[in-house]
C-alpha positions in Angstrom: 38.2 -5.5 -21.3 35.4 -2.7 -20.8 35.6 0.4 -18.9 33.1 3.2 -18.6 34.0 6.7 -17.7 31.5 9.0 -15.3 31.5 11.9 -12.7 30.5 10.4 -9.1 27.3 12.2 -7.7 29.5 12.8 -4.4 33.3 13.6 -3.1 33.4 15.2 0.4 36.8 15.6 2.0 36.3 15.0 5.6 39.6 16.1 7.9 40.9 17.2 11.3 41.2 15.7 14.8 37.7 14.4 15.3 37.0 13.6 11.8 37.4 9.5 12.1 35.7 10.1 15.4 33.0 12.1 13.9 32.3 9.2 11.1 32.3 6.7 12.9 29.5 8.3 14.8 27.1 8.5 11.7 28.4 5.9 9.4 26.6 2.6 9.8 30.0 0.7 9.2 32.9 0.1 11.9 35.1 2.4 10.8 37.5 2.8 14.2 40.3 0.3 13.1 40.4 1.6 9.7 44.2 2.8 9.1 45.4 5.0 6.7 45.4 3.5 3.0 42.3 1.3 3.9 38.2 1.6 3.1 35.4 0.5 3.7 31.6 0.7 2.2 28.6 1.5 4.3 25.2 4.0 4.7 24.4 6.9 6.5 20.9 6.2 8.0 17.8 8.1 10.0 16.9 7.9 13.2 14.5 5.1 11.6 16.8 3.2 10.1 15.9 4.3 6.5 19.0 5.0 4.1 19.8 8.7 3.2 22.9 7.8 1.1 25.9 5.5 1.1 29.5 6.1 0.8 32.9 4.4 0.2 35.1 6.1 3.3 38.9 5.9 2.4 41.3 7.0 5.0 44.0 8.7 2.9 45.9 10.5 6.4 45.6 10.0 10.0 43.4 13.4 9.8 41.9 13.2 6.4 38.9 11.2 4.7 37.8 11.0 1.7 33.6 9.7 1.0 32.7 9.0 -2.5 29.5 7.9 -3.6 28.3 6.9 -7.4 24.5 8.0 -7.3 24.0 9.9 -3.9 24.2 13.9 -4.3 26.8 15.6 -2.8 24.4 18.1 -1.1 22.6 15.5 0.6 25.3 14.2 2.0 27.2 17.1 2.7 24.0 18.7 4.6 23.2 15.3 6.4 26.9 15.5 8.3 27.0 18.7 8.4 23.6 18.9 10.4 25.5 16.7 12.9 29.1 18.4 13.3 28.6 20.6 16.0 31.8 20.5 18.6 33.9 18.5 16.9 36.9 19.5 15.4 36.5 18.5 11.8 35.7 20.2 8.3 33.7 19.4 5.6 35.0 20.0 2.1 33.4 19.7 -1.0 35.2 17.8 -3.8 32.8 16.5 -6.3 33.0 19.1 -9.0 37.0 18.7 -9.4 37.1 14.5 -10.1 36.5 12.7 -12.8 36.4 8.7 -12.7 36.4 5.4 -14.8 35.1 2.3 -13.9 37.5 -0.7 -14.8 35.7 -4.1 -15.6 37.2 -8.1 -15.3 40.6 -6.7 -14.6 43.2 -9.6 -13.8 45.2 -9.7 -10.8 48.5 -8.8 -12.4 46.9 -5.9 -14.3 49.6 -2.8 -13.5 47.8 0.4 -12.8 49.2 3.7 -13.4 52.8 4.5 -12.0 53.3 0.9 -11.7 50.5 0.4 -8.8 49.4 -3.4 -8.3 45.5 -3.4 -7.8 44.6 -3.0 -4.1 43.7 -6.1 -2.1 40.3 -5.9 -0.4 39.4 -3.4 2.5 42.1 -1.2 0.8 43.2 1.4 -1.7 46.3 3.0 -3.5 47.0 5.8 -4.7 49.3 7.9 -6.6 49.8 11.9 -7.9 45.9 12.3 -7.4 44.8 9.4 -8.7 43.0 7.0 -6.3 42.0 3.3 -7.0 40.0 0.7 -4.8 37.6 -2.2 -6.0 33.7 -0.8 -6.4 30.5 -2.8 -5.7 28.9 -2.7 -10.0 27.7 -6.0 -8.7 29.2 -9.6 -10.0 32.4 -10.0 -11.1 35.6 -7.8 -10.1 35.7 -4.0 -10.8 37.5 -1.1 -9.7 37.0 2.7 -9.4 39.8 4.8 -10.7 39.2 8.3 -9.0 41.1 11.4 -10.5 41.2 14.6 -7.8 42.2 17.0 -10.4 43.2 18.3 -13.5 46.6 16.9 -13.8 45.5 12.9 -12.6 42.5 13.3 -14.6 44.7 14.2 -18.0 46.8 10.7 -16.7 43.8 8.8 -16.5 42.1 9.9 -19.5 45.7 9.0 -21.2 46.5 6.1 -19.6 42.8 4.5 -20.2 43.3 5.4 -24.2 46.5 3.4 -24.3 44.6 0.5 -22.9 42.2 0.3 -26.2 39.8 -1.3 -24.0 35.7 -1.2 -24.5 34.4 1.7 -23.8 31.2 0.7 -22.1 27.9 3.5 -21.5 26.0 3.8 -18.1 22.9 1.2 -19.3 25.9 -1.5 -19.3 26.9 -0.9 -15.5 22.7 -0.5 -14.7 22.5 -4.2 -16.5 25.0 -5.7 -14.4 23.5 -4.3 -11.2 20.4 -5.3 -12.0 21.2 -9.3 -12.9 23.5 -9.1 -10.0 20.8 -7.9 -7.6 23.1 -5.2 -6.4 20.7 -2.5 -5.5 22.3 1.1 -6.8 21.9 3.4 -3.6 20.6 7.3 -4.7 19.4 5.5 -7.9 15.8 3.4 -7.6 17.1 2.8 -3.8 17.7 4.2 -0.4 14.9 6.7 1.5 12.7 4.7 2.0 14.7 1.5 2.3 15.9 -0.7 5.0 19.7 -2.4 5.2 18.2 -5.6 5.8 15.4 -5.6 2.7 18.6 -4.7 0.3 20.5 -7.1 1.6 23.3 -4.7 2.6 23.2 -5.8 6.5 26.3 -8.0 6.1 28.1 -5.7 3.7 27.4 -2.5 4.9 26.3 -2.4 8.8 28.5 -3.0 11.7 26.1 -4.5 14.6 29.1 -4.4 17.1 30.2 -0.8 16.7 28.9 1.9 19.4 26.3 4.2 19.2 25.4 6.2 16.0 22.6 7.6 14.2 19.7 5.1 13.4 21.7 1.9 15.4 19.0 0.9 17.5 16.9 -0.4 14.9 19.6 -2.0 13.5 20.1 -3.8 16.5 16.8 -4.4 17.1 16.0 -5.4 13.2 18.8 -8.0 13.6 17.7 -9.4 17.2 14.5 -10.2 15.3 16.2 -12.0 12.6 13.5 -10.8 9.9 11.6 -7.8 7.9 9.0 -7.7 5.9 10.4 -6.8 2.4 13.6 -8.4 0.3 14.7 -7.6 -3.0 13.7 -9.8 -5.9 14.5 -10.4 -9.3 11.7 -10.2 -12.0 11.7 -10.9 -15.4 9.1 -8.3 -17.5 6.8 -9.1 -20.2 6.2 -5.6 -21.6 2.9 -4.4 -23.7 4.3 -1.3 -25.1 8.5 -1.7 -24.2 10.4 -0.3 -21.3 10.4 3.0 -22.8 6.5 3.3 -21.8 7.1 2.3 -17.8 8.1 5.1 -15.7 9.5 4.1 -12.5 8.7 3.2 -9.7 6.1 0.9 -10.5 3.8 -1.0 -8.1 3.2 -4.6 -8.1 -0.5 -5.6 -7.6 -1.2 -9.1 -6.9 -4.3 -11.3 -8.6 -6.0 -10.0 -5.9 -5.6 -6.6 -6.6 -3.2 -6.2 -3.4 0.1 -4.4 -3.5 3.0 -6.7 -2.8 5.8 -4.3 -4.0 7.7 -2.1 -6.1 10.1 -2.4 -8.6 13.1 0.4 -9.0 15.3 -0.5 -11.4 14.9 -2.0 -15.0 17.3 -3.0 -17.2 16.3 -4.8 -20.9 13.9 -7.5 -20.0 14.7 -7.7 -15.9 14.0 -5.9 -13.2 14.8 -5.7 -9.5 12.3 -4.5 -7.1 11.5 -4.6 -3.6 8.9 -7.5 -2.5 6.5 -8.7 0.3 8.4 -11.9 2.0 4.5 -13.0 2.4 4.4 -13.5 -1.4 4.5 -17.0 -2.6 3.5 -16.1 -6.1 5.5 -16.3 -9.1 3.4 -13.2 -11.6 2.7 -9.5 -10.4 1.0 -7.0 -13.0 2.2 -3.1 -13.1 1.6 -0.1 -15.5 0.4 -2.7 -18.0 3.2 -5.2 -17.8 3.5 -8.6 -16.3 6.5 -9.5 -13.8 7.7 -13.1 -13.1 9.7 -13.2 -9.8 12.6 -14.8 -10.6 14.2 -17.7 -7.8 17.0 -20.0 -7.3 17.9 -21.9 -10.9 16.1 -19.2 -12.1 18.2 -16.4 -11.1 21.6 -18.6 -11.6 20.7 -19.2 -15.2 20.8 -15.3 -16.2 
């Protein structure tokens, strides 16, 4: 089975009295039944709406939280909480530069993790002498994050991933299975100037009967409509000169010379882009390639 090993872009230790009451304030998930040993994914938004980052949360303690994040930059998300902590009684701490982490691919359900840990079931995680595991959103299929907080878990892992003799797997692999799977990376091709609702992330990532927090009255409103304007899409690219030559992003112009969106992430042959719902088209042209929009069978076929 393959695994890939990688530093996330963000950990942020969030603890004290108010800090599940301060998160559940900014995150865009419902995070005020969360008990300790359980997670849950979500964004922190704008006032608009518009995705600054995303996070998993994981309640280790009553007190304590910890936010990872694969592609969003600890600074950003450090600064856009810590623009927001004001009276509350709860510190920010940065963690990022102390963990390393592996990715762990098609993993069967009796697979035994370190110490003798069972995987987690979903919504939760377990943990063990600084090393933290909880399933990960790479896209299709099952996969699980193995966090290590310092130098000790990080020696276990690195140890206890070599006796596996598994396939080591580089960073295009886990791009390529995003991409097919249409699972938008957030921090990477995605997010400021993004919607939930055109990633697809309202069901996943956005509570719509939690209380008040930052940029959750156009959610409400966007989902009282029902629609936007954009959705992701799946393109297959017919290159002049090969990927190497595109630099993202990369507008899509209609026959008509009319833009009808953008793609943000390629990976081989396929992209995934954001798209006008108004198009009914199958081919867009972009920095001298040509991009199919890929639909139903089309998509299920990959």
């Amino acid at each position: 089975m393959p695994y890939s090993p990688y530093t996330p872009a963000c950990v942020i230790e969030v603890s004290g009295p108010d800090a599940g009451e301060f998160l559940q304030g900014q995150f865009s998930n419902d995070l005020s039944s969360l008990e300790t040993g359980e997670m849950s994914y979500g964004l922190w938004l704008d006032r608009k709406g518009k995705i600054v980052a995303d996070s998993f949360v994981l309640r280790r303690k009553e007190e304590e939280y910890l936010l990872v994040s694969y592609y969003c930059p600890e600074a950003l998300v450090y600064e856009r909480l810590d623009s927001y902590l004001i009276m509350e009684d709860a510190e920010l701490r940065r963690r990022t530069s102390s963990v390393s982490a592996y990715c762990l691919l098609g993993l069967e359900d009796s697979f035994e993790l370190p110490d003798g840990l069972p995987l987690p079931a979903d919504g939760k995680f377990v943990e063990s002498q600084g090393l933290i595991v909880f399933a990960g959103r790479r896209g299709e299929g099952r996969n699980f994050e193995m966090l290590a907080l310092d130098e000790d878990s990080s020696a276990a892992a690195a140890a206890f991933v070599d006796s596996l003799e598994w396939e080591r797997v580089e960073d295009a692999e886990l791009k390529a299975l995003a991409v097919r799977s249409k699972c938008p990376e957030i921090g990477r091709g995605f997010g400021s100037s993004d919607l939930p609702q055109e990633l697809g992330l309202e069901r996943e990532a956005v509570s719509f009967k939690k209380g008040c927090y930052l940029g959750q009255e156009v959610m409400a409103r966007l989902n009282a409509m029902g629609r936007v304007r954009k959705t992701l899409a799946l393109l297959r690219i017919e290159f002049e000169e090969g990927a190497e030559a595109l630099v993202l992003p990369i507008d899509l112009i209609d026959g008509a010379g009319k833009k009808q969106g953008q793609v943000r992430s390629i990976s081989g042959d396929l992209g995934l882009a954001i798209v006008n719902l108004g198009f009914d088209g199958d081919m867009l042209n972009g920095a001298g390639a040509s991009f199919q929009l890929l639909r139903g069978s089309e998509e299920a076929d990959l």
